[in-house]
N, C-alpha and C positions, 0 to 999 in steps of 0.2 A: 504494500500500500504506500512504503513511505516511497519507492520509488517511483511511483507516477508524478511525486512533488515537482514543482520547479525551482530547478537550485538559481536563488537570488545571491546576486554579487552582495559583500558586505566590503566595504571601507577598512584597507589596513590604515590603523589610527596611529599617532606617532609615537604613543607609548609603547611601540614592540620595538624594542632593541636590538635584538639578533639580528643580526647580517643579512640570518637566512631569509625576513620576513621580504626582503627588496626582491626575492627569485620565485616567489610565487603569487597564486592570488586566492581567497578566500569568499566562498559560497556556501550558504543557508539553506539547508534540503532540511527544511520542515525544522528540528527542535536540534539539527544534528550539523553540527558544522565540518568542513570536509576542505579539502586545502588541495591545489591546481599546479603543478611544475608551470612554467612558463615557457620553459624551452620544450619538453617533451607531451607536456600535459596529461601527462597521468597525474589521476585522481586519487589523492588519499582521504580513505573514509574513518581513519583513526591515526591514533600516534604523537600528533600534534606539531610543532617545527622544529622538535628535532630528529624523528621522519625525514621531512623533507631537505634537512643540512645533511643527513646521510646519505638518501638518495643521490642530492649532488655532488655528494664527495666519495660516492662510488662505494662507500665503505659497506661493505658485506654482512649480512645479517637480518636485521628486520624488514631493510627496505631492499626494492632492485635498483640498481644501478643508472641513471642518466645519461645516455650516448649521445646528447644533443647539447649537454650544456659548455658553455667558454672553458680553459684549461684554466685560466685565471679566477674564475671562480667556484673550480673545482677545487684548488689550490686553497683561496680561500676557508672552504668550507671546511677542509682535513684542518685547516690549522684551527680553528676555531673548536672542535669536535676536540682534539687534542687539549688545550686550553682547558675547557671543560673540566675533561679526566683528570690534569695537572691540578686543576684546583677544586674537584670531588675529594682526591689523595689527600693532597696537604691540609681539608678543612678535615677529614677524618683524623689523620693524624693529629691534630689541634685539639679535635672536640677528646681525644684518649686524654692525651697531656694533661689536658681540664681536667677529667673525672679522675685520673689517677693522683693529681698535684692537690688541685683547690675542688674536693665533692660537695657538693650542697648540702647544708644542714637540714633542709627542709623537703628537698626535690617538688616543691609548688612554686608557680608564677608568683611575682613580685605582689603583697595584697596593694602593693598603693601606686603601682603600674596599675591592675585591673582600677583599682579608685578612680585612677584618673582615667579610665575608658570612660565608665561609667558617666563621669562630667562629661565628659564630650559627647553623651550623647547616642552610649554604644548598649544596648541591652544586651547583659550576659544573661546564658541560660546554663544548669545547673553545676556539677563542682569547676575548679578552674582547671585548665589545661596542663599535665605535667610535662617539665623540660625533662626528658628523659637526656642523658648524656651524650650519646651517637645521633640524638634526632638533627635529620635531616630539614629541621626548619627553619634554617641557617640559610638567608640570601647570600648567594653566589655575587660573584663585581656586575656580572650582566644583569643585575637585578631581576631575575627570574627565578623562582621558585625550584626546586626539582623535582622532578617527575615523581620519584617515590615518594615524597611530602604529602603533592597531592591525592597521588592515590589512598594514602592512610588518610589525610582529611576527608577524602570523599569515605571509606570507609566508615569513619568515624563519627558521620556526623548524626549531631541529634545530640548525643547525650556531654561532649565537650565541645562542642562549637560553639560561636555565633551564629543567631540567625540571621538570613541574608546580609552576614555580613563575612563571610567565610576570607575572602581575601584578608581583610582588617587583622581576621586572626591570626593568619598564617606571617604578618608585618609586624603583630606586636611582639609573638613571640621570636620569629626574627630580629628583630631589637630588642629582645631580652636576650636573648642568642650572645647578641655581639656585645649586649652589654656584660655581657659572663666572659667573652676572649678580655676583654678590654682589662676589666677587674683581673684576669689571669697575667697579662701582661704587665699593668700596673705593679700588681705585689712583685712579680718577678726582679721586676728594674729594682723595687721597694728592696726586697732582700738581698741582691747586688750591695746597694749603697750600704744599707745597715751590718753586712758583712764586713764591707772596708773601710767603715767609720766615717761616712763624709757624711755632710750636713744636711737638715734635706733643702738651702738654699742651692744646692749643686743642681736644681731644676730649674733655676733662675739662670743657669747660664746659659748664653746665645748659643752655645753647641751641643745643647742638647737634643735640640729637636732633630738638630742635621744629624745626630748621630742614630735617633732612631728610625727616621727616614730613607741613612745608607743600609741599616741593618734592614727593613723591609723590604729595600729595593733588592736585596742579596736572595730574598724567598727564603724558606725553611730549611735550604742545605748551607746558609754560609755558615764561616768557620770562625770563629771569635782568634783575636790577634792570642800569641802565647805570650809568657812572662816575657821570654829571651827575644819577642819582635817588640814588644813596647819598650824595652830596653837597648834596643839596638835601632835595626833601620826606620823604624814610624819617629822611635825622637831625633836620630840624627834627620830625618827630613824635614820633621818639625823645626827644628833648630836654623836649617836652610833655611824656608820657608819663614820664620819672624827675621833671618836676619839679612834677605831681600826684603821685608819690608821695612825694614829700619833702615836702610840704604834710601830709600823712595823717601824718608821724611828726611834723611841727610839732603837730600837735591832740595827741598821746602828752606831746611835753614840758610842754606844761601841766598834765601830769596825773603825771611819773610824774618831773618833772624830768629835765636831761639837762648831761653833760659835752663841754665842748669840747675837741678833742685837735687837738695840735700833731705832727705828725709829720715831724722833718727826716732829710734824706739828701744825699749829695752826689752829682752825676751822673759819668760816667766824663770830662768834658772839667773838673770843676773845681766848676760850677756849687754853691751849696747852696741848695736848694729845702727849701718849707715848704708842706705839707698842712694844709692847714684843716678839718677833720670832727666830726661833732656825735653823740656815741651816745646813745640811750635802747635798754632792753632789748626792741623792737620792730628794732631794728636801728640799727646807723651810715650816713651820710651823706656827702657829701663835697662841699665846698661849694664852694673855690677852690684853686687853688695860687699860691705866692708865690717868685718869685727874691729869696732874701736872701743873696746872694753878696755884698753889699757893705753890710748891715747886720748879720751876723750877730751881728757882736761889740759891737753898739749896743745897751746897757739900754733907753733911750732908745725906739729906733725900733722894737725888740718891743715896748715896753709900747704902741708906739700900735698895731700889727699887729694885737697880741689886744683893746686896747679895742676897736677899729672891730669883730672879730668877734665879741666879744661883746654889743655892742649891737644888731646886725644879727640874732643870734642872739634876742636878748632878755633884760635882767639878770635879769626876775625868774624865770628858766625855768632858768640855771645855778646851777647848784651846784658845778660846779669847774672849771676849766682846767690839764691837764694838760700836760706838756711836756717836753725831758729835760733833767738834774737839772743843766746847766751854773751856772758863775757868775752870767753873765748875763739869763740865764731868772730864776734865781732873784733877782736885782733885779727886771726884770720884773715877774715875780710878786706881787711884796711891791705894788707899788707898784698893781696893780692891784688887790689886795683891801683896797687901802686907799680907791682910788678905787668900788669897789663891796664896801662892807664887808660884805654877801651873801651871798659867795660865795667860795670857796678854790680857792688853789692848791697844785700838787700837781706832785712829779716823778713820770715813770713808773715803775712797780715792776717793769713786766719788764726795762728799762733797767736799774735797781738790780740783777736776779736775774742779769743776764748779768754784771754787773762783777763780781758774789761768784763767779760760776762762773769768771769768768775766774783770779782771783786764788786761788782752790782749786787750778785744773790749775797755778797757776805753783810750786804745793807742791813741795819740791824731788822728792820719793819718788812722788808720784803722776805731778808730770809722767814722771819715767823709767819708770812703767807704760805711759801715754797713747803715749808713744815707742815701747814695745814692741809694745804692739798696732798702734800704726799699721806697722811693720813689715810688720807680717802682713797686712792690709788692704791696702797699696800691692802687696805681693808678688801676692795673688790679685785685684786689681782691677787688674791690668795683662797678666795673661796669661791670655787664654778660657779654654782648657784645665784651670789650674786652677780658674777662677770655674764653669765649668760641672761640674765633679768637686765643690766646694764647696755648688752649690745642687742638686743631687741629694741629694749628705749630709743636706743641710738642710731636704728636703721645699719647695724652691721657696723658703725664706727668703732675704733678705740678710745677712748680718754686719755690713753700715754700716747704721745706723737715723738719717738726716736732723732733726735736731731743728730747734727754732725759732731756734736761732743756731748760729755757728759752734763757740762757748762751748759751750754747750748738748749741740752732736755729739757732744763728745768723751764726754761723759758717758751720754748716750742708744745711745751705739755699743758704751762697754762693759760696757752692763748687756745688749744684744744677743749679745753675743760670751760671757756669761755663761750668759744662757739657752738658746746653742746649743753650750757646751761640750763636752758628751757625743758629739753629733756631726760636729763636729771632728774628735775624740780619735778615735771609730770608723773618720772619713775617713784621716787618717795613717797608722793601723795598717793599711788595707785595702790587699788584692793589686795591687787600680787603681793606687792612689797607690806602692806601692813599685815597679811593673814600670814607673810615669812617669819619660821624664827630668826632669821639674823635682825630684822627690825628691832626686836627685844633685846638685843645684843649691846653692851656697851660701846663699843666699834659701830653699830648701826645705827643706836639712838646718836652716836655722837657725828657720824656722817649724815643724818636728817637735820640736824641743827646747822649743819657748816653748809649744807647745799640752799638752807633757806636762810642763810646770814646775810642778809645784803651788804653787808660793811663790808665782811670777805669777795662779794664779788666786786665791789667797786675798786677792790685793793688791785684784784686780777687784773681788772680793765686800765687804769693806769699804770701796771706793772706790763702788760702787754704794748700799751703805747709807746712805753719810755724805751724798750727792747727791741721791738719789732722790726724799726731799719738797724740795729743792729746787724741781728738775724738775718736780715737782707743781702746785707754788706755780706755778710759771713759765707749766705747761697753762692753769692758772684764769682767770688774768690776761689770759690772750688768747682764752679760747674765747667762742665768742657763746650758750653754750646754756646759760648765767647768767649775770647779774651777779655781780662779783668782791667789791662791798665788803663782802657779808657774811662773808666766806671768808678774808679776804687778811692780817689780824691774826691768824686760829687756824692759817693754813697757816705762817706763819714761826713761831712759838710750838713747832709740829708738828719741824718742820724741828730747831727748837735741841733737841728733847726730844731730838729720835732720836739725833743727836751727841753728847747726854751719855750717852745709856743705851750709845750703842756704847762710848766710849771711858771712861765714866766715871770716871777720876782728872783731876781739875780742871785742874792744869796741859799738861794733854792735849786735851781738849776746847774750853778754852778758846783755843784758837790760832785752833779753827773758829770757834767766837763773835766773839772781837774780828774778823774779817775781817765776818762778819756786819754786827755792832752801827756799824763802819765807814762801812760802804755804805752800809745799811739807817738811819740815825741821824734823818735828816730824817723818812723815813716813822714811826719809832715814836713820834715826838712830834704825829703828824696826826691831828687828830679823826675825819675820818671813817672814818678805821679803827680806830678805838677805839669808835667810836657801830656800826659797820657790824658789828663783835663783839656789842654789847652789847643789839644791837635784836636779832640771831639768835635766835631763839626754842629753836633745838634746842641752839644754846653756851648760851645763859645759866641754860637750866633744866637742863643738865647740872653747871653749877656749885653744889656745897656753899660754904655760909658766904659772907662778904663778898664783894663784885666787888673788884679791885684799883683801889687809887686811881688811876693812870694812867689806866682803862676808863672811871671814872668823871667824872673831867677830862676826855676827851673828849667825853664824852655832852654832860655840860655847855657846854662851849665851842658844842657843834655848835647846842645851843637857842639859846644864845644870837646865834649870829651868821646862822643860814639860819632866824628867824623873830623879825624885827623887832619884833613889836608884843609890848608886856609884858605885858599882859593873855593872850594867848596862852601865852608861856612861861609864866605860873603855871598855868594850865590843866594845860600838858605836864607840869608837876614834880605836881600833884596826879594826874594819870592814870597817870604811872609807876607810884604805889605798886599801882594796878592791876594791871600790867603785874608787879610783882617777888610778889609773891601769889599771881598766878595767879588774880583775882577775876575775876567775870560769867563772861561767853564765854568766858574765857582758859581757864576750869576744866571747859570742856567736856570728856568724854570726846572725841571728835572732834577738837577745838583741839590735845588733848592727843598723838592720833595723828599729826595734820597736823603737827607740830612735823618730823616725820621726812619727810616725803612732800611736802610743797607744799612753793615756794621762798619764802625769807623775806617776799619782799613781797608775795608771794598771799597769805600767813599773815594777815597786816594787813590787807589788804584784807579779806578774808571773815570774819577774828572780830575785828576789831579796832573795831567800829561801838560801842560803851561808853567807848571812848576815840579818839572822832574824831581831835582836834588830837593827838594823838600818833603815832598809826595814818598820819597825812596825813605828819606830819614821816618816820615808818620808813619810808616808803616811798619816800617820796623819796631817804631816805640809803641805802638797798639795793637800788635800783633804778639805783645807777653801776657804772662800771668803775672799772678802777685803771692800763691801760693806755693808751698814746697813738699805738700800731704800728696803722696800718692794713694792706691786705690786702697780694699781691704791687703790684708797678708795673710787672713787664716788660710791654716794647709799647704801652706808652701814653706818646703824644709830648709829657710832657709840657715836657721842653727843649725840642721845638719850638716850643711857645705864646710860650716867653721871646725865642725868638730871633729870629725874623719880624717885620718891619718892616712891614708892608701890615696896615691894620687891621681890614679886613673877614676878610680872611682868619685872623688872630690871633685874633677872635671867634668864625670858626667852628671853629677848634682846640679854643678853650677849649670852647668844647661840645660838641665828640668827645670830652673829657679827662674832664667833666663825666658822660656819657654812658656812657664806659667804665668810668671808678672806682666810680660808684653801680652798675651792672650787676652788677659783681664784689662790691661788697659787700651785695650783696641775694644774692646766691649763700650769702655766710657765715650766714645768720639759718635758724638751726634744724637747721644740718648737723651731720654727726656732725664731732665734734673730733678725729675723726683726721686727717690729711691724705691728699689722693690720693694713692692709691701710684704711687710714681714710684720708677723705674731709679734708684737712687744716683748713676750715672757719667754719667747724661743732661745735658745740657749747662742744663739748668731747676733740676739740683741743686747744682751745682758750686762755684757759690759760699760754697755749706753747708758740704760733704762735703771741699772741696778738700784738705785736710790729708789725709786717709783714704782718697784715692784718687790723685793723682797719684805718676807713677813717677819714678823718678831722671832717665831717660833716655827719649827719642822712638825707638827703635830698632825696627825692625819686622820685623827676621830673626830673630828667637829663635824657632825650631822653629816660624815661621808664626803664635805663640802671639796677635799681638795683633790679629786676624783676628777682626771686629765679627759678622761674617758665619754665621760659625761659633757663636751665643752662644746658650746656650737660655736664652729668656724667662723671666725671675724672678715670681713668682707672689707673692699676697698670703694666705697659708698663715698663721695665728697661729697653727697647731696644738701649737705647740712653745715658744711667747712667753706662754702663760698666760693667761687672765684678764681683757678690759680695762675693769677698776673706775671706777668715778664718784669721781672725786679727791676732789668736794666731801666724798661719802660717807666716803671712809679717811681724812678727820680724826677722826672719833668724839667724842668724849665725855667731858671731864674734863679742867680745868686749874686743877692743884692747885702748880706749880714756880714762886713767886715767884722763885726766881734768875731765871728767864727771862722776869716782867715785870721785875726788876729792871735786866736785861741783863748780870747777874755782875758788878755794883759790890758791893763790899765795904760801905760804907755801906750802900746799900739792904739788903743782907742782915739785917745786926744792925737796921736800921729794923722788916722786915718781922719778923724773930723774937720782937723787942719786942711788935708787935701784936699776934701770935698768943700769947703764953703772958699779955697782958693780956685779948684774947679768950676 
């Protein structure tokens, strides 16, 4: 009967994937759909399309053979068929791996997978469907089901299916499928690391993803490197490979100049080590490290330390060496810009930002803030229960925000604790937090009082103001997505403004100043941050009337000592008047927008060709840093280089150490200046944070509370933190407060007053 039907053409729709679906055609005989060769036109009345890829690929067995089709898409069709089997095998092999490694405690669907079917919309009928271990209901790359799938779903259906919704279920559990490789693969990587003690920030690194992307593109037979090839040809090529690309930033410094930073530290057995690293704004380098555990306090033995790298470096390529701001650095120092009168030396400025921050919190009123809130901090970063009531409140935020010191945290943490005030305030007052016992807690009653103190918070809010370009200053200084020196004289300048406008009566503001003018004393007498101002294209033409004399002393000083030949400097002093005019290029509408939008040494670069030898010299003095901190150092041995007696082996340290520092800071060139978000209490932050999270006591019975297990993951949610500005950007426009080139000397005042009413 059904054959008297007429078979109706149907529409291949473009969700059919397979190759094969382009070589045939499809007709509706009654209920029963039946599939057309196009070259031969034989008729298959079952089997479905992979029948018909057999047929064309001649392959023997179910179907007959096709003696009319192209060899090219005969060709085709075996490879595909092949494919197939190749990834039938290896998902078999995959789904054992599973059942033997990681079995299901339960062997049922997800219940809150089937939940959310349910919202969507999906009526289940009776128990849920079990993932058996070998099931076949695992999507293939072709997005097609496999045959034997089907047939047990058709078998099956009624008592675990969907109703007409049979595909849906074959999709979900297929994504519960891959969400079980996935989870397989996960722990696996998991137990790797936790094998070999790395942290789990080692997921934060840019080469992780590539590593697990060559590892799948190798399929199921690749062969993991052995001890003796990571030890031998993978790091001698690595080793190649950073020091071709250290070569490519040597061709930058002859072009854009570059500073040499000294970065010491002391290791946990005692040791004090010195970093040797070389920046131009293509990125930093890292060249050697040095045990000076028993020179450190030798003027002497640094000044040879940094000659040898600076000449190795090349003098005529430096323009500063950086270091921090000790005694004996700074003999050092002296003695080497006398031996290469070139070039400058320079303490680090984030070193300087950390000692003003530090001596800020030692304020007696602020620290007893700093004190209160940590309170609060320690109370909820010691007990899950409330941290996890806390970051519900908080839309996923933290309350401890990790700054770039430990200085720094206190500060960064309670302008955090600022910006999530509101709720807080909501968290304490809510039924949650009262029906808690920690409420009834002396620690809890005592953090409901201090969240609803308004005295404390207004303390916050002017402790946040008087800090915050600090803090600003402090980002600049370290990020790599500018150079600093154009920035690093208008960001402190920014810093002293906002301290007088908050408190301004003189004897008041000025407490914050002298701790400033303190610290800071050495760098406001350094030229290159006085020239690194005065070359700014968007500060300088923001400034009305005279530049300050200081500005100007610098500039000068800088022609004269980073460009030898006299004939040059007089060039430079005749191009400036260019440059204070606004003549040729400068006066371009363009130049004029670019002042805002390109960074200062692009400025120069692209209109600055009417004033070569000057344009040659900005660039080179905006094209530095101001700091000497390179990146982290956890997990790099580099004590062990010191400490190893066998010398072959000591050399190939040194070039793991080599290998690993330049990898990480090739990572910093062009990232965003945030940093990875990391857990506050993760043991990668702790050294930070430590003040603001440790608890009094190790005690682990309080109502179960310190139960890691129980913690729901903190999220990277700004939604609530505002805004986050281009530092460079929030200094703006306008320095008009000689007190604050004066640095609030009473002389210079009446000096400066004098100018201006003869001006």
């Amino acid at each position: 009967m059904a054959s008297g039907l007429v078979m109706e053409p149907v529409p291949i729709t473009s969700q059919k994937h397979d190759p094969a679906w382009k070589h045939c055609q499809m007709f509706k005989n009654g209920e029963r759909v039946q599939l057309k060769c196009i070259y031969c036109s034989k008729l298959f009345k079952g089997g479905g399309i992979h029948r018909i890829k057999e047929h064309l690929a001649g392959q023997k067995g179910n179907a007959s053979t096709c003696l009319l089709v192209p060899p090219d898409v005969r060709a085709l069709m075996q490879q595909s068929l092949d494919g197939v089997v190749v990834k039938k095998r290896n998902r078999q092999k995959l789904d054992e791996e599973i059942t033997n490694i990681t079995p299901s405690p339960h062997g049922e669907v997800d219940s809150l997978a089937l939940h959310s079917d349910v919202s969507n919309g999906i009526q289940l009928i009776g128990a849920p469907v079990t993932l058996e271990p070998n099931s076949e209901l695992l999507v293939n790359q072709e997005g097609m089901t496999s045959e034997r799938s089907l047939d047990r779903r058709k078998r099956g259906r009624g008592k675990h299916s969907f109703s007409s919704h049979g595909a849906f279920g074959v999709t979900n559990s297929a994504a519960l499928g891959s969400r079980k490789v996935n989870n397989y693969v996960h722990e696996a990587i998991g137990r790797f690391l936790y094998d070999i003690g790395a942290p789990p920030d080692a997921a934060n690194s840019a080469y992780f993803q590539p590593m697990i992307d060559a590892i799948a593109s190798g399929g199921s037979g690749v062969e993991p490197p052995t001890y003796h090839d990571l030890r031998s040809w993978i790091l001698k090529n690595s080793v190649e490979e950073v020091r071709n690309n250290t070569d490519k930033y040597r061709a930058m410094w002859g072009r854009t100049g570059c500073s040499v930073l000294v970065d010491q530290w002391n290791t946990e057995s005692g040791k004090v080590l010195l970093s040797f690293l070389v920046y131009c704004p293509e990125g930093t380098v890292f060249l050697e490290s040095v045990d000076a555990s028993d020179i450190i306090n030798s003027s002497d033995a640094l000044y040879g330390l940094l000659r040898r790298v600076v000449e190795d470096v090349g003098v005529k390529d430096v323009l500063q060496v950086i270091t921090s701001n000790e005694e004996q650095y700074m003999v050092a120092g002296r003695r080497l810009t006398d031996t290469f009168p070139t070039l400058y030396w320079t303490p680090c400025a984030a070193r300087c930002l950390d000692l003003i921050l530090e001596d800020f919190g030692s304020i007696e009123w602020i620290n007893a803030v700093i004190k209160q809130a940590r309170s609060l901090t320690k109370f909820v970063y010691n007990h899950s229960v409330v941290l996890n009531m806390v970051r519900r409140s908080t839309f996923g935020n933290d309350i401890v925000e990790p700054g770039v010191t430990r200085y720094a945290t206190n500060f960064t943490t309670l302008k955090r604790l600022v910006d999530l005030k509101h709720c807080l305030q909501v968290m304490v007052t809510s039924q949650e937090w009262m029906d808690s016992p920690y409420s009834k807690e002396p620690e809890g009653l005592e953090m409901l009082d201090l969240i609803s103190n308004q005295s404390f918070w207004s303390s916050c809010v002017l402790i946040v103001r008087l800090t915050n370009p600090l803090l600003r200053v402090l980002r600049m200084v370290g990020s790599e997505k500018r150079p600093a020196m154009g920035y690093i004289y208008a960001g402190m300048y920014r810093a002293k403004e906002t301290i007088k406008k908050e408190l301004v009566k003189r004897e008041e503001y000025m407490v914050y100043w002298n701790i400033i003018d303190q610290r800071w004393e050495q760098l406001w007498h350094f030229p290159l941050h006085a020239a690194g101002f005065y070359l700014n294209p968007k500060i300088f033409y923001s400034i009305e009337g005279d530049m300050h004399g200081d500005i100007l002393s610098g500039m000068f000083d800088c022609i004269e000592r980073l460009v030898p030949d006299t004939k040059v400097q007089d060039k430079i002093i005749k191009e400036l008047n260019f440059y204070k005019s606004a003549a040729g290029d400068f006066r371009r509408k363009m130049a004029i927008r670019a002042r805002d939008t390109l960074l200062p040494a692009e400025w120069w670069s692209t209109y600055g060709g009417g004033c070569p030898n000057l344009a040659r010299l900005a660039i080179h003095i905006l094209s530095q840093t101001c700091c000497s901190i390179g990146c982290r150092q956890n997990q790099i041995p580099f004590e062990k280089v010191h400490n190893i007696r066998n010398s072959l082996e000591r050399q190939r340290l040194s070039d793991l150490v080599f290998v690993q520092y330049n990898l990480r800071l090739r990572q910093m060139v062009g990232k965003n200046t945030e940093q990875d978000f990391m857990d506050p209490i993760s043991f990668d932050s702790i050294s930070i944070i430590e003040d603001w999270v440790s608890g009094k006591d190790m005690c682990l019975e309080d109502h179960g509370s310190s139960d890691w297990m129980t913690l729901d993951s903190p999220s990277a949610s700004t939604m609530l933190l505002g805004p986050s500005n281009d530092d460079a950007e929030e200094l703006g426009s306008g320095f008009y407060d000689y007190e604050i080139f004066g640095r609030g000397k009473d002389s210079e005042e009446e000096n400066v007053e004098d100018n201006v009413e003869n001006h």
